[in-house]
C-alpha positions in Angstrom: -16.3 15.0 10.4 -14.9 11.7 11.1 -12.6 11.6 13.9 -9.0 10.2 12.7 -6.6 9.1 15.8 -3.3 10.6 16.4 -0.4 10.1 13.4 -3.1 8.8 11.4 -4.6 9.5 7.8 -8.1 8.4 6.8 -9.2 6.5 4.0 -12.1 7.9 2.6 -14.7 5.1 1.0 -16.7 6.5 -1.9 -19.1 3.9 -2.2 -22.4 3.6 -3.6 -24.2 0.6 -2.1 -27.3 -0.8 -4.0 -29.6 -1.7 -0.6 -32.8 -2.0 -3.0 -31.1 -0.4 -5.7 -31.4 3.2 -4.1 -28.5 4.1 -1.5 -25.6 5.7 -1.5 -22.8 5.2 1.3 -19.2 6.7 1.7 -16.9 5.3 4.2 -13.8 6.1 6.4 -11.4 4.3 7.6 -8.5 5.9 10.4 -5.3 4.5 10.3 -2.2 5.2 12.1 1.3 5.3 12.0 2.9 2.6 13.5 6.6 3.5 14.1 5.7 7.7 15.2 8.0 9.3 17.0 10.6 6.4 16.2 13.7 7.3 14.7 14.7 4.4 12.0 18.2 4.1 10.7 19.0 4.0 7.3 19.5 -0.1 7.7 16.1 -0.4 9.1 14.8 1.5 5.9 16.7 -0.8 3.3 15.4 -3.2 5.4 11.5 -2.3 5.6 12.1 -2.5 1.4 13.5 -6.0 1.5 10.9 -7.5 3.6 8.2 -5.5 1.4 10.0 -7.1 -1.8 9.9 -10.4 -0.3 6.7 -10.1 -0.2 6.2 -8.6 -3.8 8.3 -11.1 -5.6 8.7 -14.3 -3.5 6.8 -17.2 -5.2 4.5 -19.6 -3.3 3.3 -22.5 -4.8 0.0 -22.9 -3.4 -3.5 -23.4 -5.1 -4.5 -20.0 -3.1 -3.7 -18.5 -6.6 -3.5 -14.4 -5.1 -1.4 -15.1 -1.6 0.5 -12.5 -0.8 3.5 -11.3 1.8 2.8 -9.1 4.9 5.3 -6.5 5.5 7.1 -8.0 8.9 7.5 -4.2 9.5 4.1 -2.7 8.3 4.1 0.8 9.3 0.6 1.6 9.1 -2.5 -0.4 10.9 -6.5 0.7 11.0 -9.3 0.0 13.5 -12.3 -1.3 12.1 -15.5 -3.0 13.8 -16.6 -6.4 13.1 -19.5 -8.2 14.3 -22.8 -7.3 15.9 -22.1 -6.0 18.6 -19.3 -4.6 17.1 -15.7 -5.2 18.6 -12.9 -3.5 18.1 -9.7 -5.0 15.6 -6.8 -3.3 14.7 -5.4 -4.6 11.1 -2.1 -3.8 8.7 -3.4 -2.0 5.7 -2.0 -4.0 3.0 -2.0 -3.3 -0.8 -0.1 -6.5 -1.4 -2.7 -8.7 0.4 -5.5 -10.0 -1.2 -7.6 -11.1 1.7 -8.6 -9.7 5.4 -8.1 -11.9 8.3 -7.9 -11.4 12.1 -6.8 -13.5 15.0 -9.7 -16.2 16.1 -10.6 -17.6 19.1 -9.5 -20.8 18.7 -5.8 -19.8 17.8 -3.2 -20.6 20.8 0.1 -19.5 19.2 -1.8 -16.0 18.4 -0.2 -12.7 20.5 -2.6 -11.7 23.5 -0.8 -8.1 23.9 1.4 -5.3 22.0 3.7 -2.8 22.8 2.1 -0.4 20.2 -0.4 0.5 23.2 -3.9 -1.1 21.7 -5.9 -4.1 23.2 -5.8 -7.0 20.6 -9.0 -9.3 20.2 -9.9 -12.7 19.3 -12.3 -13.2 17.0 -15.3 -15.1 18.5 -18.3 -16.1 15.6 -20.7 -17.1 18.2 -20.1 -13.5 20.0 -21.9 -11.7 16.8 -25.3 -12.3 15.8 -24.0 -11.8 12.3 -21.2 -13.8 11.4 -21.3 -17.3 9.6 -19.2 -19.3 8.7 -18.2 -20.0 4.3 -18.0 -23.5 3.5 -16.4 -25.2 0.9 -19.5 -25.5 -1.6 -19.7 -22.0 -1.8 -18.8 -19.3 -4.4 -16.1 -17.4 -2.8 -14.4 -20.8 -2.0 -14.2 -22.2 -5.2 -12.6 -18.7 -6.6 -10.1 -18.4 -4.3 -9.4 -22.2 -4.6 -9.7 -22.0 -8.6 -12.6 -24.5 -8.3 -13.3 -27.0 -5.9 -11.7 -27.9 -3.0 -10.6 -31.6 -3.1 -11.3 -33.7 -0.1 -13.0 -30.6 1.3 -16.9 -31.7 1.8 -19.4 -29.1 0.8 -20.6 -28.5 4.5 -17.0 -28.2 6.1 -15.4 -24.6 6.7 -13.0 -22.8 3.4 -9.7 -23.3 5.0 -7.3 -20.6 4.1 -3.1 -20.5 4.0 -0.8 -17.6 3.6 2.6 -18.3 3.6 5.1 -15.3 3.8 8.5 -14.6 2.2 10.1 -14.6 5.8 8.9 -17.4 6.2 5.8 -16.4 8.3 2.4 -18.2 7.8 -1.6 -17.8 9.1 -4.0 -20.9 8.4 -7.3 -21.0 9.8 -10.7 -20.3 7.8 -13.3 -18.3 6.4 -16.1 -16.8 7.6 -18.5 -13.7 6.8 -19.8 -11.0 9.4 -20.8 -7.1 9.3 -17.5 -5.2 8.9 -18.3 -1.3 10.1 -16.7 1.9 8.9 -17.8 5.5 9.0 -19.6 6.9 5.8 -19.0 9.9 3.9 -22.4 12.1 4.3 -21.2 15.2 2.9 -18.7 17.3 2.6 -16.5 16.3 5.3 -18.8 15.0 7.3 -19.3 11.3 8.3 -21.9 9.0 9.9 -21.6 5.1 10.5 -22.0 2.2 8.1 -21.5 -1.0 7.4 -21.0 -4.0 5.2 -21.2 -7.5 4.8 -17.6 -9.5 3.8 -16.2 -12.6 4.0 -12.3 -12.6 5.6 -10.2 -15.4 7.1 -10.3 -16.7 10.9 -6.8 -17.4 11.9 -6.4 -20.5 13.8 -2.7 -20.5 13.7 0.2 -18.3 13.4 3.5 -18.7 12.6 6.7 -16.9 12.4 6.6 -12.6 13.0 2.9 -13.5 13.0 2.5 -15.7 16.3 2.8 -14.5 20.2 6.5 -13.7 19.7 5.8 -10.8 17.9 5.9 -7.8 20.4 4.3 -5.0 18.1 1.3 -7.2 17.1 -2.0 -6.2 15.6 -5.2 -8.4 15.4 -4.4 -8.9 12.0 -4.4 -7.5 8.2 -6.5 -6.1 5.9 -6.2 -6.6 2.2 -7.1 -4.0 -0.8 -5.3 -6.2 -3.6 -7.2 -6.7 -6.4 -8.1 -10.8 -6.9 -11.8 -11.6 -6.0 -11.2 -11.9 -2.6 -9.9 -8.7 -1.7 -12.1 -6.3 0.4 -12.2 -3.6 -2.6 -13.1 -6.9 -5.1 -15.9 -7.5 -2.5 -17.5 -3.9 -1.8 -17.1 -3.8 -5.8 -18.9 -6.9 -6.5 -21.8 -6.2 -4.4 -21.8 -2.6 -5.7 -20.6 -0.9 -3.0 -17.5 0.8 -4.6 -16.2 1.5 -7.9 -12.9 -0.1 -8.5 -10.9 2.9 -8.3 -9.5 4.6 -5.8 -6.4 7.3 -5.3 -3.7 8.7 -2.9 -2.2 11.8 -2.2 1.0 11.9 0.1 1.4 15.0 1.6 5.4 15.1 1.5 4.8 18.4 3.0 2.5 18.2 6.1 2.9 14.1 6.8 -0.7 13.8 6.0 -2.7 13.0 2.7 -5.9 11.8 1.6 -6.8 8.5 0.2 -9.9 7.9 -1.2 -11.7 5.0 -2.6 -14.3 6.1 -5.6 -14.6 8.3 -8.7 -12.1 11.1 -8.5 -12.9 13.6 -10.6 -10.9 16.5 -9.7 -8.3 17.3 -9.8 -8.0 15.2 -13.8 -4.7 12.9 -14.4 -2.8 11.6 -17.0 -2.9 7.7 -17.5 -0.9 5.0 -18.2 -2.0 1.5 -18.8 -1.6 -1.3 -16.6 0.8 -4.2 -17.9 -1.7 -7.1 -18.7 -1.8 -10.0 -16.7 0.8 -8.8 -14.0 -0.1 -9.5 -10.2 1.4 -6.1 -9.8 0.9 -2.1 -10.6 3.0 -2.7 -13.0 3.1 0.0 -16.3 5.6 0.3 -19.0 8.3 2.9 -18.7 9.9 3.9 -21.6 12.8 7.1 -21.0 14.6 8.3 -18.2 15.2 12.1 -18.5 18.0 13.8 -16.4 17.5 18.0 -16.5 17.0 18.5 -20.1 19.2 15.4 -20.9 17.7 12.0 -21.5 19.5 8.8 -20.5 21.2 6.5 -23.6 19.6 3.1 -22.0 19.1 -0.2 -24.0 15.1 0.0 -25.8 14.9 -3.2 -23.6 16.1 -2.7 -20.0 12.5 -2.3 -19.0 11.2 -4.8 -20.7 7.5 -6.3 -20.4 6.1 -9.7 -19.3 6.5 -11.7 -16.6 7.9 -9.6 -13.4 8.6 -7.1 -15.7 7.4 -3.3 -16.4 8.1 -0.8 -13.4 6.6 -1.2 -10.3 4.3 1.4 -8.4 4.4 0.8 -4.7 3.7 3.0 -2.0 4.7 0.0 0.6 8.2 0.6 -0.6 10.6 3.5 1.2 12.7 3.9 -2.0 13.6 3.9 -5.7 14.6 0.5 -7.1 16.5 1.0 -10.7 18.4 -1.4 -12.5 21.9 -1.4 -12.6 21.9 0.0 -16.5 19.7 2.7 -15.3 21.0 3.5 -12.0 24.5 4.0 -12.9 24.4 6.5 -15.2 21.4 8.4 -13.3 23.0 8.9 -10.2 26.7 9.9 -12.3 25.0 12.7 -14.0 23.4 13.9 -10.5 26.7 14.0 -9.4 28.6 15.4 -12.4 26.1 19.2 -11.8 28.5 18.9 -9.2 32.5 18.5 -10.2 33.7 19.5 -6.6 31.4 17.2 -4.5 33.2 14.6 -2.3 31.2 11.2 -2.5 31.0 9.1 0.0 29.1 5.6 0.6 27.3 5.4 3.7 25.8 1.4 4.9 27.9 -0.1 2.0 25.2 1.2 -0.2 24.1 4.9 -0.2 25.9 7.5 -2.4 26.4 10.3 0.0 27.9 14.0 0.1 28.4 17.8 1.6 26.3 20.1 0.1 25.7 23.3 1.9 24.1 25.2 -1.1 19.7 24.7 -1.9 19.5 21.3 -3.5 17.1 21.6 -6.0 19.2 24.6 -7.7 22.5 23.1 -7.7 20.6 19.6 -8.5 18.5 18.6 -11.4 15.2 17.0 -11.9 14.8 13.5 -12.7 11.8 12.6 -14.9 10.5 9.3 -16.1 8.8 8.8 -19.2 6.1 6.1 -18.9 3.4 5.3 -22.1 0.7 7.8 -23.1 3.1 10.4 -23.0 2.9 10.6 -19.2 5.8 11.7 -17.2 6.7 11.8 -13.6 9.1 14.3 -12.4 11.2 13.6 -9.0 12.6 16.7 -7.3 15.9 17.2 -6.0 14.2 17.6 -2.8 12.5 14.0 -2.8 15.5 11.7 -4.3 18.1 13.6 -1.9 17.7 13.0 2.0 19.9 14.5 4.7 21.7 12.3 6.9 23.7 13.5 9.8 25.8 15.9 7.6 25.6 14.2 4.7 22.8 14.1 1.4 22.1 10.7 0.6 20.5 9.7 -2.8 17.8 7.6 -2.6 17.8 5.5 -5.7 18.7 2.4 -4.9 20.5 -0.3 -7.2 18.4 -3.3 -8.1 21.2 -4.8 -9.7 22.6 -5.4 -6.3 19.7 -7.5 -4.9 18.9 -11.0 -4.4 18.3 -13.1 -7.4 14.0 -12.5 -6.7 14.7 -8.9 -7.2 17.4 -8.3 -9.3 17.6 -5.5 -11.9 14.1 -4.9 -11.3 12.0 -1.4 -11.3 10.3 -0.4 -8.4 9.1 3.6 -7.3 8.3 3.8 -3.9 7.4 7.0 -1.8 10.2 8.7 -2.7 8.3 9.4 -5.9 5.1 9.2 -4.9 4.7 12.2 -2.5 2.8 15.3 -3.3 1.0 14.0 -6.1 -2.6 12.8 -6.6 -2.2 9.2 -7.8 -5.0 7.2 -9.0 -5.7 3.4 -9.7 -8.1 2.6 -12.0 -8.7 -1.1 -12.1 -12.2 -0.7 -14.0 -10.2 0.8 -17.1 -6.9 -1.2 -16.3 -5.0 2.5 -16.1 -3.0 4.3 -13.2 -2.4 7.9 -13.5 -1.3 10.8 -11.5 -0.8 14.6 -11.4 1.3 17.0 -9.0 -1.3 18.6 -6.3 -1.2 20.0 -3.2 -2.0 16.9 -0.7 -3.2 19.0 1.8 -5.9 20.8 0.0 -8.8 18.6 -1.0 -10.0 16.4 -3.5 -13.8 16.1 -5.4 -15.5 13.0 -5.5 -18.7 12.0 -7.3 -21.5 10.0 -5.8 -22.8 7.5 -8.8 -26.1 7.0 -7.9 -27.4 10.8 -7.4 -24.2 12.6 -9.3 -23.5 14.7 -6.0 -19.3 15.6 -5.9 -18.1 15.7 -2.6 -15.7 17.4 -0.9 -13.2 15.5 0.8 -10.2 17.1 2.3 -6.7 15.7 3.7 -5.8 14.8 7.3 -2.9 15.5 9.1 0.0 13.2 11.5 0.5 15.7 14.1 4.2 13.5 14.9 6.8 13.8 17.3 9.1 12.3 14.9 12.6 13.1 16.0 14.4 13.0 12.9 15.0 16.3 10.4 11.6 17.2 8.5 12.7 15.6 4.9 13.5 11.8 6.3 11.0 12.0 8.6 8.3 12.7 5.5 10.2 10.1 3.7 9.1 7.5 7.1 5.6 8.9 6.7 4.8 8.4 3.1 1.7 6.0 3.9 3.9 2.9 2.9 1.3 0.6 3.3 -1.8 2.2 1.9 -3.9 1.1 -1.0 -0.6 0.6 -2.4 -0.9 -0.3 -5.7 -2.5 -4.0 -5.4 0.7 -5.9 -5.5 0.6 -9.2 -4.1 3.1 -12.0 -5.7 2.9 -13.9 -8.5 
């Protein structure tokens, strides 16, 4: 079995490579928590989910045409190898970033150490055998550019920019080398591999990405779902299917998250919202207990920025003020007695001594295709000091970006197998026991694999509930969103 670090979950790659038209390779990644052990405030939390919205809805006008926002609080970083020899880089795991990039050599503003207790690296093309560098007359630069580059001659370096919603930014360039991962050999067991992608050189960093940054990593790695993603890549070259799933164990504080054809256990799907840089999908009821809400047909409208938002890089539950008003006044009114307080200016707070999930009721959303997704008391109510805490969150309270908008984080998400299809343009998901297993098919020989959930052994200080709630895998193969 592959060997996944301490507070970590592995991402397992179900890929079938076509070296010669007759391979078949699975992959796994180890990533780690970054914050375990940490206790985080309730500020730090509503915090994490502005940053992370930022980064969702915050508009760049650049001719990059899928840039995307780094969480400046990403909890949740992998090692990988790149090169030959192979070195060492420790990247985010970002669903809301399109491409991969690390640190390069030539950067001087780039952070040379981190308090997270790894060794960062520069990237160094003439160190690996492999690596080359993209230049602007190739394919992959005109996508990404939307054609041509102007002024850009055809034997000069891609340049790449990413500019953040905090106002962070990496420039530098592209270039291709042998990224390695461990493959999937059977059931639960692993053996190395590698693949060939092309991912940006930073030559300059600005903002929470430069040498101020104490809790730096050697960079990012994107799974969003332009061309120039690393799932778009493996996909292209027919290494992967472009599907993948996740399963948060809201139990444990483990999961699985696998890229490949699922095929047990079966989900309901949904269809994507066309054209949308996010997971977006079309709700269409809100259902309290047995009780659905009276909401306008339109509050969840579709179009631009519109539809509700699956993202696993968010803490919360983001409803619009319509929606979140009378939700959280029929949680409350199971309760006549309850004294409500508001904790942070913003968190609807109470005593409760009695088991929440029989004195509260269920909330289930109603989403397209007739498929529904039901929230347990359990998972929207958090314990805080004395005090539960609801964790919907009003959107109608936010900044302009992200007003009244719909967003379900991991406060939904946990303890259910949730699974993207981008082939079929559907997301789906189904309650399951996240630390059981999963069965994956291999495309080329039709073997199903076993692969089964990992653990974080934490230390985490806080009660069990929040700290699953910190745990929830908020940056992983979260739903491709990257901004508009």
């Amino acid at each position: 079995m592959g060997l996944c670090l301490r507070n970590c979950l592995c991402i397992v790659l179900i890929a079938t490579a076509a070296v010669g038209g007759v391979s078949s390779n699975h992959g796994v990644f180890s990533v780690k928590y970054r914050y375990a052990g940490r206790e985080r405030s309730l500020s730090l939390l509503k915090e994490h989910d502005a940053r992370r919205q930022l980064r969702i809805l915050a508009g760049v006008d650049l001719p990059l045409g899928g840039t995307s926002r780094p969480d400046g609080v990403g909890l949740y970083y992998a090692k990988i190898g790149i090169g030959t020899p192979p070195k060492d880089y420790y990247v985010q795991v970002d669903t809301g970033s399109d491409i991969m990039w690390v640190n390069c050599i030539q950067c001087k503003e780039c952070p040379r150490r981190s308090s997270l207790g790894i060794e960062l690296t520069l990237y160094d093309i003439k160190d690996s055998s492999t690596g080359k560098f993209v230049t602007c007359d190739q394919e992959f630069c005109h996508g990404v550019y939307g054609g041509p580059l102007t002024d850009c001659m055809a034997n000069t370096s891609c340049p790449y920019l990413e500019i953040y919603g905090d106002g962070s930014s990496t420039t530098g360039y592209f270039v291709q080398d042998v990224v390695q991962y461990d493959k999937v050999s059977g059931d639960l067991q692993t053996t190395s591999t590698n693949g060939s992608l092309i991912f940006g050189c930073g030559a300059r960093q600005s903002g929470n990405l430069d040498a101020t940054n104490e809790e730096a990593l050697d960079g990012i790695i994107g799974f969003g779902k332009s061309n120039s993603s690393m799932i778009s890549q493996l996909a292209s070259s027919g290494g992967v299917r472009k599907m993948f799933a996740h399963c948060l164990d809201g139990i444990n504080g483990g999961g699985i998250f696998a890229i490949g054809h699922v095929v047990q256990p079966e989900v309901n799907k949904t269809p994507l919202v066309p054209n949308q840089p996010h997971y977006s999908i079309n709700m269409t009821a809100v259902q309290v207990g047995l009780d659905f809400l009276n909401l306008p047909t339109d509050v969840f409208g579709v179009g631009d920025n519109k539809g509700t938002i699956i993202d696993s890089g968010t803490t919360l539950a983001y409803l619009p003020e319509m929606v979140y008003e009378p939700l959280v006044s029929k949680i409350i009114s199971q309760q006549p007695d309850l004294k409500v307080h508001t904790v942070h200016d913003e968190y609807t707070c109470f005593q409760y001594s009695e088991s929440v999930d029989e004195g509260f009721p269920n909330v289930t959303f109603h989403f397209e295709n007739s498929v529904s997704l039901k929230v347990y008391p359990h998972e929207y109510l958090f314990p805080f000091e004395d005090l539960w805490c609801i964790g919907w969150q009003n959107s109608g309270m936010q900044s302009r970006d992200r007003k009244n908008m719909t967003l379900l984080g991991d406060l939904v998400l946990s303890n259910k197998l949730v699974l993207y299809d981008l082939e079929n343009q559907v997301i789906g998901w189904t309650e399951y026991n996240c630390s059981s297993s999963i069965k994956v098919r291999d495309e080329r020989t039709g073997t199903v694999h076993l692969v089964g959930s990992h653990y974080l052994t934490s230390d985490c200080s806080l009660n069990t509930q929040w700290c699953i709630i910190l745990l929830l895998l908020s940056l992983l193969l979260h739903l491709l969103i990257h901004q508009s």
